[in-house]
Biopython code that builds the backbone (N, CA, C, O; Angstrom):
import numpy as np
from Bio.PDB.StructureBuilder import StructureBuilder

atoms = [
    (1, "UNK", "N", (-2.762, -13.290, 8.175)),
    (1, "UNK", "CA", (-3.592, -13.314, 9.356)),
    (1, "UNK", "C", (-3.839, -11.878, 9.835)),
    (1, "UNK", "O", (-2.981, -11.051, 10.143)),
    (2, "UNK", "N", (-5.470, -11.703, 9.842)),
    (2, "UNK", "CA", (-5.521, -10.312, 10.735)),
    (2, "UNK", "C", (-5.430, -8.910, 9.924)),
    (2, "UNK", "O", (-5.434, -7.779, 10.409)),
    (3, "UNK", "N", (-5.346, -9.289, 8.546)),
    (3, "UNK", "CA", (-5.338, -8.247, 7.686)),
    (3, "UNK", "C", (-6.219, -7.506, 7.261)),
    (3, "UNK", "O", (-7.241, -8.164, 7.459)),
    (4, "UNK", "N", (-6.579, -6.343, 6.696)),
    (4, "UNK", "CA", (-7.856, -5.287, 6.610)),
    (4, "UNK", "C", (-7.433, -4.626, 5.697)),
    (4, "UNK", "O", (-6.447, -3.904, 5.547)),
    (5, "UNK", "N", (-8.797, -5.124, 4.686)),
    (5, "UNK", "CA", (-8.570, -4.871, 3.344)),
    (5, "UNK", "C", (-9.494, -4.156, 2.739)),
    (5, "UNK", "O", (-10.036, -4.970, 1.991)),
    (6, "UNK", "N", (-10.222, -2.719, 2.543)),
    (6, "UNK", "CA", (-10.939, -1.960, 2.638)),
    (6, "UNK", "C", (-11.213, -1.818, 1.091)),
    (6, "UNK", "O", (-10.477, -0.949, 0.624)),
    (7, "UNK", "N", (-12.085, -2.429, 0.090)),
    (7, "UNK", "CA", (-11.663, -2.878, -1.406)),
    (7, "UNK", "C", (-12.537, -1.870, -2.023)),
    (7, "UNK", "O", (-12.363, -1.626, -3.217)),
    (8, "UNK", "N", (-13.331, -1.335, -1.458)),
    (8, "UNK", "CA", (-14.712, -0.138, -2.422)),
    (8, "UNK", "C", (-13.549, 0.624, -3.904)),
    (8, "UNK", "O", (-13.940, 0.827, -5.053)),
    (9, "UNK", "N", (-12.336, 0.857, -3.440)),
    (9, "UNK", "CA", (-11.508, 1.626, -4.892)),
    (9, "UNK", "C", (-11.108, 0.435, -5.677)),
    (9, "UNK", "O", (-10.821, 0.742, -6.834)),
    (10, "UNK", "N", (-10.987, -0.967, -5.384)),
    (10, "UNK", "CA", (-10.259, -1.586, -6.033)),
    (10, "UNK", "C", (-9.070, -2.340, -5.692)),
    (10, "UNK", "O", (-8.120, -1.753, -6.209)),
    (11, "UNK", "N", (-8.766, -3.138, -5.204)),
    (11, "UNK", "CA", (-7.583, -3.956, -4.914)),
    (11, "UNK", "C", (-6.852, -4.756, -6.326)),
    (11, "UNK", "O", (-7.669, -5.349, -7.031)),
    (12, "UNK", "N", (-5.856, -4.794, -6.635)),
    (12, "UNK", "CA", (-5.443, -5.781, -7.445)),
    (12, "UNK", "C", (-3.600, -6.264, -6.897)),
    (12, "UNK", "O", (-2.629, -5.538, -6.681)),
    (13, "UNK", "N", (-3.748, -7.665, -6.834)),
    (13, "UNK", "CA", (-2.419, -8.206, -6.366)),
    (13, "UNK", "C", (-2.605, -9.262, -7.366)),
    (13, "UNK", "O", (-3.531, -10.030, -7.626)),
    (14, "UNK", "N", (-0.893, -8.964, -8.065)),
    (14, "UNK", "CA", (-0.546, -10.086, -8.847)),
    (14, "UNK", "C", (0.267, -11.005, -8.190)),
    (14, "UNK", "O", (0.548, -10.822, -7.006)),
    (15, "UNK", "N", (0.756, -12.144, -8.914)),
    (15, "UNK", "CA", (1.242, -13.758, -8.890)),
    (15, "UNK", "C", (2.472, -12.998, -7.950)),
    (15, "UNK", "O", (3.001, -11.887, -7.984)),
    (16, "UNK", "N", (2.640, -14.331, -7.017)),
    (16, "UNK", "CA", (3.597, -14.486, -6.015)),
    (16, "UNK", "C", (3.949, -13.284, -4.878)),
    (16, "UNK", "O", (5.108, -12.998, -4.577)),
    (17, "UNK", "N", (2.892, -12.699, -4.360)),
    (17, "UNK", "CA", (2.890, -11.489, -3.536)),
    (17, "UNK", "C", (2.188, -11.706, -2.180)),
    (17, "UNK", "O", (1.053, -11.982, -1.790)),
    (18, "UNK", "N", (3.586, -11.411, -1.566)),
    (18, "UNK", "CA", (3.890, -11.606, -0.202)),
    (18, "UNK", "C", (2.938, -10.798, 0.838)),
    (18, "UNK", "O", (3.118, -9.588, 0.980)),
    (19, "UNK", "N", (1.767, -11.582, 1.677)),
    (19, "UNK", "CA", (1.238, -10.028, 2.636)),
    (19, "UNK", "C", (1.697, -10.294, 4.069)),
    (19, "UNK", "O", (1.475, -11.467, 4.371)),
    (20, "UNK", "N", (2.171, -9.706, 4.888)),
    (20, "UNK", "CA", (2.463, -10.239, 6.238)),
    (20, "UNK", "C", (1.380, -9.786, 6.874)),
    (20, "UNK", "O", (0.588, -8.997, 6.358)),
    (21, "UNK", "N", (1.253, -10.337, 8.240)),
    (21, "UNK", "CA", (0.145, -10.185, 9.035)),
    (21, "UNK", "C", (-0.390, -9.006, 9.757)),
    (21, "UNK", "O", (0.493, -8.262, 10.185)),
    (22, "UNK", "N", (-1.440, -8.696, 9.969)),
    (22, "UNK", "CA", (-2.145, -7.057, 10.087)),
    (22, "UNK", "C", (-1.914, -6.106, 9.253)),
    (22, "UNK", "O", (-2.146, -4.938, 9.565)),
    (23, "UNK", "N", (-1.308, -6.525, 7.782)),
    (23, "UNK", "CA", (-2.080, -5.281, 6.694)),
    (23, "UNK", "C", (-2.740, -4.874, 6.342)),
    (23, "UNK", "O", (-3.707, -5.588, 6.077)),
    (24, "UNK", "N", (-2.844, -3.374, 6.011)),
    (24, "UNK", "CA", (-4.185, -2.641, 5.733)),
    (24, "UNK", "C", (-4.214, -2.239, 4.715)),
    (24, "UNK", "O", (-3.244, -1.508, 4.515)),
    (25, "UNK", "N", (-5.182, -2.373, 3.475)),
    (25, "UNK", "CA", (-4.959, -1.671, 2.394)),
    (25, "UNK", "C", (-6.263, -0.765, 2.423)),
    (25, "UNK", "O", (-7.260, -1.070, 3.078)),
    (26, "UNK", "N", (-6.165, 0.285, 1.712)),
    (26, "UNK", "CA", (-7.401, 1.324, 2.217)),
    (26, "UNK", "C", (-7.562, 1.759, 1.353)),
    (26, "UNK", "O", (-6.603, 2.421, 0.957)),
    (27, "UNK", "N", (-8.809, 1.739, 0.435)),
    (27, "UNK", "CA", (-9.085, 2.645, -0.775)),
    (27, "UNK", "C", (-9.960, 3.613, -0.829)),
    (27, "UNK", "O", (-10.256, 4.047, -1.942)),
    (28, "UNK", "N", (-10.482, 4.088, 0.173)),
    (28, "UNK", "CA", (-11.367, 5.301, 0.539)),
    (28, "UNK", "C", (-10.259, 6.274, 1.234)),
    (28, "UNK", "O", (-9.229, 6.038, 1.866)),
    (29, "UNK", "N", (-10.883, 7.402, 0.863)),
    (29, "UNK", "CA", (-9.747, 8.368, 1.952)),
    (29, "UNK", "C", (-11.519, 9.714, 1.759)),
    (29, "UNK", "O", (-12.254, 9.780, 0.773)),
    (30, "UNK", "N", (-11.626, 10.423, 2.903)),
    (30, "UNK", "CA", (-12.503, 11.688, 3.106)),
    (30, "UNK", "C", (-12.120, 12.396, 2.368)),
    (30, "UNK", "O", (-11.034, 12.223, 1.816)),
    (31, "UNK", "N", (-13.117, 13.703, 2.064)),
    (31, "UNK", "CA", (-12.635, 14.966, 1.807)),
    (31, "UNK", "C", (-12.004, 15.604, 2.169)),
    (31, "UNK", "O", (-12.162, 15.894, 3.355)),
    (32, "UNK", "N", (-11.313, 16.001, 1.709)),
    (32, "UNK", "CA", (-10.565, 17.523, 2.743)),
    (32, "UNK", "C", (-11.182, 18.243, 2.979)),
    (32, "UNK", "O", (-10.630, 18.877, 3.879)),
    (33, "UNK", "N", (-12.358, 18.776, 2.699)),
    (33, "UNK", "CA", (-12.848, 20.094, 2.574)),
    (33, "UNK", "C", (-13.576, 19.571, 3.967)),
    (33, "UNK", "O", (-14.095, 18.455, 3.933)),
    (34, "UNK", "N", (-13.622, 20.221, 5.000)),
    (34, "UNK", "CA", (-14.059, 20.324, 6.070)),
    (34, "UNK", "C", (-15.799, 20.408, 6.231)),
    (34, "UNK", "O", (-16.391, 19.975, 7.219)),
    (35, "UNK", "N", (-16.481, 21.065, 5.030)),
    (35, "UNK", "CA", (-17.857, 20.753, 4.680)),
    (35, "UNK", "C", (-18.802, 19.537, 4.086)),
    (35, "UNK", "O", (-20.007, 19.329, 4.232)),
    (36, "UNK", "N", (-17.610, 18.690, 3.231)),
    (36, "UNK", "CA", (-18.167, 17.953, 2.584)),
    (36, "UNK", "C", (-17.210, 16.485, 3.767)),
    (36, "UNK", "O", (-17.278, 15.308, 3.413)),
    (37, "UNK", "N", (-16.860, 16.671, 4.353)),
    (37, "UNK", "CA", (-15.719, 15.577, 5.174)),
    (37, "UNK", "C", (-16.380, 14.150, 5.074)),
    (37, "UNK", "O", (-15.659, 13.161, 4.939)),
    (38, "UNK", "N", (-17.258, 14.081, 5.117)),
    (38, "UNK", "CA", (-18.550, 12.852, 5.370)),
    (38, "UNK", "C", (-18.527, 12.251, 4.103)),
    (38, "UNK", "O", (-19.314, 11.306, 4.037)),
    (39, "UNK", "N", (-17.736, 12.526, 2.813)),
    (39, "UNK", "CA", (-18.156, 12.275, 1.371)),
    (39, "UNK", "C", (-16.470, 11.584, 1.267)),
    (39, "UNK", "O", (-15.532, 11.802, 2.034)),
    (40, "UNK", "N", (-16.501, 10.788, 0.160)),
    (40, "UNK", "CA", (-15.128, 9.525, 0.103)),
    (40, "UNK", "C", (-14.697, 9.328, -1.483)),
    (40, "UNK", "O", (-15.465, 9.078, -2.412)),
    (41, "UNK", "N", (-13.420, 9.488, -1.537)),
    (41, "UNK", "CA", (-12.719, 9.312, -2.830)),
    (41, "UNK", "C", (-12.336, 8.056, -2.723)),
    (41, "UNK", "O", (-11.645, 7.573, -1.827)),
    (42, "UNK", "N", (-12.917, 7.382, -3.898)),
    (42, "UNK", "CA", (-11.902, 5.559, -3.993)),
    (42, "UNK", "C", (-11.082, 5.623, -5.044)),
    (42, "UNK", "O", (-11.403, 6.166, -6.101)),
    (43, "UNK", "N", (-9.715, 4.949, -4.781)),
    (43, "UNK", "CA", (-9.220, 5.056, -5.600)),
    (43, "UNK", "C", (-8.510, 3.643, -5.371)),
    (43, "UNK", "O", (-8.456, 3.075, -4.280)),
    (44, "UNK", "N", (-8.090, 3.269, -6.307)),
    (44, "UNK", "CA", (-7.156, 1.538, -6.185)),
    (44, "UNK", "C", (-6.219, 1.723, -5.614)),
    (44, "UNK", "O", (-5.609, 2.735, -5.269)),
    (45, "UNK", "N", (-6.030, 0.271, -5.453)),
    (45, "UNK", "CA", (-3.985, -0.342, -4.902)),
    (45, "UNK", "C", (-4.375, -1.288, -5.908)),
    (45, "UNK", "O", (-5.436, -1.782, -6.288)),
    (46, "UNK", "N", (-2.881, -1.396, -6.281)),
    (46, "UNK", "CA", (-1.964, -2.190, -7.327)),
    (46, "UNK", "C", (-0.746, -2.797, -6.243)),
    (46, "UNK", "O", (0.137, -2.222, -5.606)),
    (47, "UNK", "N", (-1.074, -3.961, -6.339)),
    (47, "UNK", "CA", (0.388, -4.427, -5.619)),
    (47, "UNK", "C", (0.844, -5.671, -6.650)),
    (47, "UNK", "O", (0.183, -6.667, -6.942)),
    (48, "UNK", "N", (2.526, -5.199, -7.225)),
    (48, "UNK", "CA", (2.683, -6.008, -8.276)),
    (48, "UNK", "C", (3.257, -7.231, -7.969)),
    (48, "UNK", "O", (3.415, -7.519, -6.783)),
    (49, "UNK", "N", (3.685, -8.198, -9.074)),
    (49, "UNK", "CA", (4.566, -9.451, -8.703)),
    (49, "UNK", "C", (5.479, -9.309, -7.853)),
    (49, "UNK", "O", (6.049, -8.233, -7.672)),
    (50, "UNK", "N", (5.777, -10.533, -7.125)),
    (50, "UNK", "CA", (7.031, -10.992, -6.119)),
    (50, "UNK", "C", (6.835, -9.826, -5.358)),
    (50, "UNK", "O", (7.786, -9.670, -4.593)),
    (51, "UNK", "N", (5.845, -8.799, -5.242)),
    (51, "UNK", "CA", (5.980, -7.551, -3.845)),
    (51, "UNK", "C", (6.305, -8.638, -2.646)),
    (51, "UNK", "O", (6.271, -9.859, -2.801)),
    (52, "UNK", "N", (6.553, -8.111, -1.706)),
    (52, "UNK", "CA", (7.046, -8.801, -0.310)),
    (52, "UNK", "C", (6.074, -7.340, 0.881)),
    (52, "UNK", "O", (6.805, -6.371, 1.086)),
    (53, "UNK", "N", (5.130, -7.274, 1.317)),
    (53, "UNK", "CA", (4.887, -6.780, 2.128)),
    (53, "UNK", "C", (5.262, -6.851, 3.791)),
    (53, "UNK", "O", (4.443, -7.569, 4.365)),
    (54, "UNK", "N", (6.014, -6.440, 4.462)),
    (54, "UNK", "CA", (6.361, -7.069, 5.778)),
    (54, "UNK", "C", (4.946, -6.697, 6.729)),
    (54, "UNK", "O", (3.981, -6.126, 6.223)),
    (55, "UNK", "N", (4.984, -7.084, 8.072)),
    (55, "UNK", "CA", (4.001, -7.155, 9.254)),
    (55, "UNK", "C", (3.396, -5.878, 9.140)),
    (55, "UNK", "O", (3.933, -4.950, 8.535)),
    (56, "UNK", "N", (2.206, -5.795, 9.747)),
    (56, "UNK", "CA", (1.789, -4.162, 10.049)),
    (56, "UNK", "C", (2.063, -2.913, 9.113)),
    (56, "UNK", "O", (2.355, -1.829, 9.617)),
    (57, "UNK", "N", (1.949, -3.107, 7.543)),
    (57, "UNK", "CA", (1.722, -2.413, 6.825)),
    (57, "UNK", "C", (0.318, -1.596, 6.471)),
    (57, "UNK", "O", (-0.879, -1.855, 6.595)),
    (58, "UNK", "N", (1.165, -0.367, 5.918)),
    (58, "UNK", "CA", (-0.520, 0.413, 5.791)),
    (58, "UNK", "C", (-0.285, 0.611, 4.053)),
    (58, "UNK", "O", (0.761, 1.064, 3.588)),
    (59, "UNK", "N", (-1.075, 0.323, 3.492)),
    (59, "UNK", "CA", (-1.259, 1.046, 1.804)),
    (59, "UNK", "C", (-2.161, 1.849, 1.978)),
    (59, "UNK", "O", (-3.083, 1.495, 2.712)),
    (60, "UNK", "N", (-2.198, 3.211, 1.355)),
    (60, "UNK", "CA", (-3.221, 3.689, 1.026)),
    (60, "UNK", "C", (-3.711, 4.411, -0.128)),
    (60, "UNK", "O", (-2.967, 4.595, -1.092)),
    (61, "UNK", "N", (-4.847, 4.815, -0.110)),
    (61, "UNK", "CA", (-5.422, 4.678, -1.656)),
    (61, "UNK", "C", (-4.513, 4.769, -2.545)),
    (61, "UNK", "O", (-3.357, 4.912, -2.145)),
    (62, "UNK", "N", (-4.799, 4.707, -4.100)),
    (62, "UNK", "CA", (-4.094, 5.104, -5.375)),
    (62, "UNK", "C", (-2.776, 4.657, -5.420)),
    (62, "UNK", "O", (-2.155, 4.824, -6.470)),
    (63, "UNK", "N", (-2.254, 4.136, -4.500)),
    (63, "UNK", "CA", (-0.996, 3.354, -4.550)),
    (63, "UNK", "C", (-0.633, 1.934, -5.334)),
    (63, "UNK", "O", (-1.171, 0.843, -5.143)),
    (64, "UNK", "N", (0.298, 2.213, -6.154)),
    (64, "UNK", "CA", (0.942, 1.156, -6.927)),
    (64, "UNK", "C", (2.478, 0.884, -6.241)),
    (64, "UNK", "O", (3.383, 1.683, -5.998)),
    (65, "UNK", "N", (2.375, -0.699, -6.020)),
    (65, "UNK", "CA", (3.860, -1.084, -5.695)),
    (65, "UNK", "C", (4.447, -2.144, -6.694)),
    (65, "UNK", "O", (3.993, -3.263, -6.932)),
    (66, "UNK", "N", (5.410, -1.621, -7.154)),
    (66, "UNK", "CA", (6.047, -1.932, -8.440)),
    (66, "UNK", "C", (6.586, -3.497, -8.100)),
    (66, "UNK", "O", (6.659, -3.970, -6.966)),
    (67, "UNK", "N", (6.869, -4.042, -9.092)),
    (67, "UNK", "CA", (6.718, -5.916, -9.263)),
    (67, "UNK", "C", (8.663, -5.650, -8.387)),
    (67, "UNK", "O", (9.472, -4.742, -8.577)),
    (68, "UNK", "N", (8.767, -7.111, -7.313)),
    (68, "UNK", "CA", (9.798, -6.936, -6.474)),
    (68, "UNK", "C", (9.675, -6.120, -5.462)),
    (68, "UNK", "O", (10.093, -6.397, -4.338)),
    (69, "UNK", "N", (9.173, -5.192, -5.721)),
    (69, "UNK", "CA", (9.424, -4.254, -4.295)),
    (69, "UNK", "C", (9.023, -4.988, -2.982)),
    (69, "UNK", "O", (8.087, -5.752, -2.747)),
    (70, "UNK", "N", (10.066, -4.497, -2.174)),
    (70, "UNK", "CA", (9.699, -5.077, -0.266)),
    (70, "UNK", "C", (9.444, -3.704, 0.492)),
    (70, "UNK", "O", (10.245, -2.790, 0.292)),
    (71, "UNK", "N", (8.577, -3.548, 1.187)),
    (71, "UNK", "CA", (7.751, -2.599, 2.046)),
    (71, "UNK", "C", (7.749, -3.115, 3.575)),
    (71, "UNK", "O", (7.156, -4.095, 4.028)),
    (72, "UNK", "N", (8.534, -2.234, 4.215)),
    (72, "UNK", "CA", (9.588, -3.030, 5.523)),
    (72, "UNK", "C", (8.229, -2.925, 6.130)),
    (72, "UNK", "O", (7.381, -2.252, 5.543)),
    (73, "UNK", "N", (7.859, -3.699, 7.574)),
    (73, "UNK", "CA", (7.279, -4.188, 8.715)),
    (73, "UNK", "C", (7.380, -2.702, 9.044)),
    (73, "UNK", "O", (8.368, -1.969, 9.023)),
    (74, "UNK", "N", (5.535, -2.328, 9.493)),
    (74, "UNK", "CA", (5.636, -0.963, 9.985)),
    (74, "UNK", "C", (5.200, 0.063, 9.265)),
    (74, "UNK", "O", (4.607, 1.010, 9.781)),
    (75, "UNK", "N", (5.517, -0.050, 7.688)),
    (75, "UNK", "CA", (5.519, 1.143, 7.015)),
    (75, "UNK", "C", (4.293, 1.893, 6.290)),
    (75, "UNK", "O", (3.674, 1.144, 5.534)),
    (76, "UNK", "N", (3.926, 2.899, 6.342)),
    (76, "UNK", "CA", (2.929, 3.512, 5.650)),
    (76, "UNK", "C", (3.077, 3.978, 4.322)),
    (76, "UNK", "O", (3.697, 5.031, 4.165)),
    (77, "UNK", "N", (2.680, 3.464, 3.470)),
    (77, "UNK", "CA", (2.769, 3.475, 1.637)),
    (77, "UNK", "C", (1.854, 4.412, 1.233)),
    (77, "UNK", "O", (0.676, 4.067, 1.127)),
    (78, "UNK", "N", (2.380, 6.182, 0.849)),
    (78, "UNK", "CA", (1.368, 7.106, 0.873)),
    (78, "UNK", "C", (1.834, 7.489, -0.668)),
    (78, "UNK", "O", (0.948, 8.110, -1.255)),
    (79, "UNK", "N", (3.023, 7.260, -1.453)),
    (79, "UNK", "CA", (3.182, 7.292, -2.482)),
    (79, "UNK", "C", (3.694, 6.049, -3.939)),
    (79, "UNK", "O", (4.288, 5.012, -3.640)),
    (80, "UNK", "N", (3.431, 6.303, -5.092)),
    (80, "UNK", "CA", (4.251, 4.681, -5.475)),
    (80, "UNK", "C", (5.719, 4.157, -5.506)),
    (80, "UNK", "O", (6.722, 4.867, -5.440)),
    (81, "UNK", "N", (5.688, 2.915, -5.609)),
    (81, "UNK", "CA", (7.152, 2.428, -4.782)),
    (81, "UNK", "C", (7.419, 2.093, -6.396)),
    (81, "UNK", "O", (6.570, 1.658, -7.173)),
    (82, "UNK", "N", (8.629, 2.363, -6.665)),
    (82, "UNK", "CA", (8.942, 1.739, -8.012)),
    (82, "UNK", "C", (9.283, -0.175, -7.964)),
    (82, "UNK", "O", (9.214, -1.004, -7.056)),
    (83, "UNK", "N", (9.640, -0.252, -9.369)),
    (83, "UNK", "CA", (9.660, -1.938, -9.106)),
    (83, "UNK", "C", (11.256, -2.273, -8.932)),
    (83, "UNK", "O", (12.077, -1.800, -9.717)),
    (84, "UNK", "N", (11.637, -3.136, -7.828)),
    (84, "UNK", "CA", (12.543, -3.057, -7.577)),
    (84, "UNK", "C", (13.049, -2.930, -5.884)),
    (84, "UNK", "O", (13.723, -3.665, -5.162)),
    (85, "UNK", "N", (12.452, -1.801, -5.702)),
    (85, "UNK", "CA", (12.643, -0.894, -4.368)),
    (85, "UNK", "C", (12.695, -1.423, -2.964)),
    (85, "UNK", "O", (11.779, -2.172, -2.625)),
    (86, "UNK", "N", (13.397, -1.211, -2.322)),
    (86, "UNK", "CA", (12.979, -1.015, -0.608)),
    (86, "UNK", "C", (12.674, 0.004, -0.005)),
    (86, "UNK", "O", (13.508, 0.876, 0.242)),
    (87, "UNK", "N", (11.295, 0.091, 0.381)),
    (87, "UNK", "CA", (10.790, 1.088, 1.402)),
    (87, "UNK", "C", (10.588, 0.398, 3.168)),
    (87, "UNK", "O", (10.445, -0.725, 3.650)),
    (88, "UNK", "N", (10.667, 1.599, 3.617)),
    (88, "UNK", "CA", (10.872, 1.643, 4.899)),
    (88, "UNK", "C", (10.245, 2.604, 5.538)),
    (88, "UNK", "O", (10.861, 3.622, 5.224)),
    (89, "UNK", "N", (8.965, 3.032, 6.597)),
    (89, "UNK", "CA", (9.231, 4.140, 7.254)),
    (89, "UNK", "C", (7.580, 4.822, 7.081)),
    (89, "UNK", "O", (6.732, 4.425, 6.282)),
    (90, "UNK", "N", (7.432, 5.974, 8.099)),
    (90, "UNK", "CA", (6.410, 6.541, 7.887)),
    (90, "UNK", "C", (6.501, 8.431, 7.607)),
    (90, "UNK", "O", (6.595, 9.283, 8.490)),
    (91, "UNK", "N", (6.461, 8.571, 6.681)),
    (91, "UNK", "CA", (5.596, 7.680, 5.221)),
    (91, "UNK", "C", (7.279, 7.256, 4.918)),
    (91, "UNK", "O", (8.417, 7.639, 5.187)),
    (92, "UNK", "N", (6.525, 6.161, 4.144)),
    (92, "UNK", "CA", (7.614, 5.181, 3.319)),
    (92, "UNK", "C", (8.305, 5.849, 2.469)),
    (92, "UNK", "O", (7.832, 6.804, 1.852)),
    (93, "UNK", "N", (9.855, 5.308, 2.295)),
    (93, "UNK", "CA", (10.526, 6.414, 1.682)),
    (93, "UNK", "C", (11.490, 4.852, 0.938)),
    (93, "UNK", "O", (11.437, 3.653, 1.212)),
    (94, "UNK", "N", (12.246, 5.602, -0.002)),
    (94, "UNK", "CA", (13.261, 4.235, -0.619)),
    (94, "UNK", "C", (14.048, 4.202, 0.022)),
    (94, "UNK", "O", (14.480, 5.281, 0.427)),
    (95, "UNK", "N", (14.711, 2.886, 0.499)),
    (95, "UNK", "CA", (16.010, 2.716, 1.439)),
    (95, "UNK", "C", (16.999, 2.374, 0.651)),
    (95, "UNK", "O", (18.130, 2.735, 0.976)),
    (96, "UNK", "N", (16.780, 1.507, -0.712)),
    (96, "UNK", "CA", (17.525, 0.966, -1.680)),
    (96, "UNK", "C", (17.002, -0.035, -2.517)),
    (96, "UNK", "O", (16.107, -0.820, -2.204)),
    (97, "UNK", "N", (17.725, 0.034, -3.835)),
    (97, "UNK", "CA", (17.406, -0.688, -4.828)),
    (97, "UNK", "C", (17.675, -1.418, -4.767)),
    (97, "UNK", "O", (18.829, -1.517, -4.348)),
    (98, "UNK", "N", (16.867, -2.793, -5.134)),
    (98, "UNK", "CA", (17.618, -4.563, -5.100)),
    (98, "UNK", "C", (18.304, -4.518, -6.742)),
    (98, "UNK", "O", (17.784, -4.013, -7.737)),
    (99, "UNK", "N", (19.541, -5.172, -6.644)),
    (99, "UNK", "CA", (20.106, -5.142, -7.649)),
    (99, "UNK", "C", (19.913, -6.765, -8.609)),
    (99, "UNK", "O", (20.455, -6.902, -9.706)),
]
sb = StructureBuilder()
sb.init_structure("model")
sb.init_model(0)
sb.init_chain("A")
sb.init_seg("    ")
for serial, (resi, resn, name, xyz) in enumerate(atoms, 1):
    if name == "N":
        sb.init_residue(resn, " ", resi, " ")
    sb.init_atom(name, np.array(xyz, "f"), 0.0, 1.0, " ", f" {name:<3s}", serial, name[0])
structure = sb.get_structure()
């Protein structure tokens, strides 16, 4: 419910993946260059099997989250999460491996 899913780079979510409510996945990001700022890089999200996304997540572009991984309520996903993982935090960082 309430989620925002910005797809121009590409979205892909595989089998059994969890989204909680008001996630954002974002596959445009601006230029940096302060001249061209108005101009947009797309790039995909990959969100793999059994991911578990919690509430109010942000993905953004070029991000892959590895099959298992949980991405705590809150967190901003600015790099890839391996498969397995718990992230937490802004920017998302590993809290621990599910064993």
């Amino acid at each position: 419910m309430g989620c925002k899913f910005q797809d121009q780079g590409g979205i892909f979510i595989d089998d059994d993946a969890l989204i909680g409510h008001n996630a954002t996945l974002c596959t445009l990001n601006h230029l940096p260059d302060p001249a061209q700022r108005a101009g947009m890089i797309a790039r995909p999200i990959h969100i793999g099997k059994k991911v578990w996304l919690g509430a109010n997540v942000t993905v953004l572009q070029g991000v892959t989250i590895g099959d298992n991984a949980i991405v705590a309520a809150g967190a901003v996903v600015t790099k890839d999460v391996p498969a397995n993982a718990i992230v937490g935090g802004v920017p998302a960082k590993i809290i621990k491996m599910i064993e």
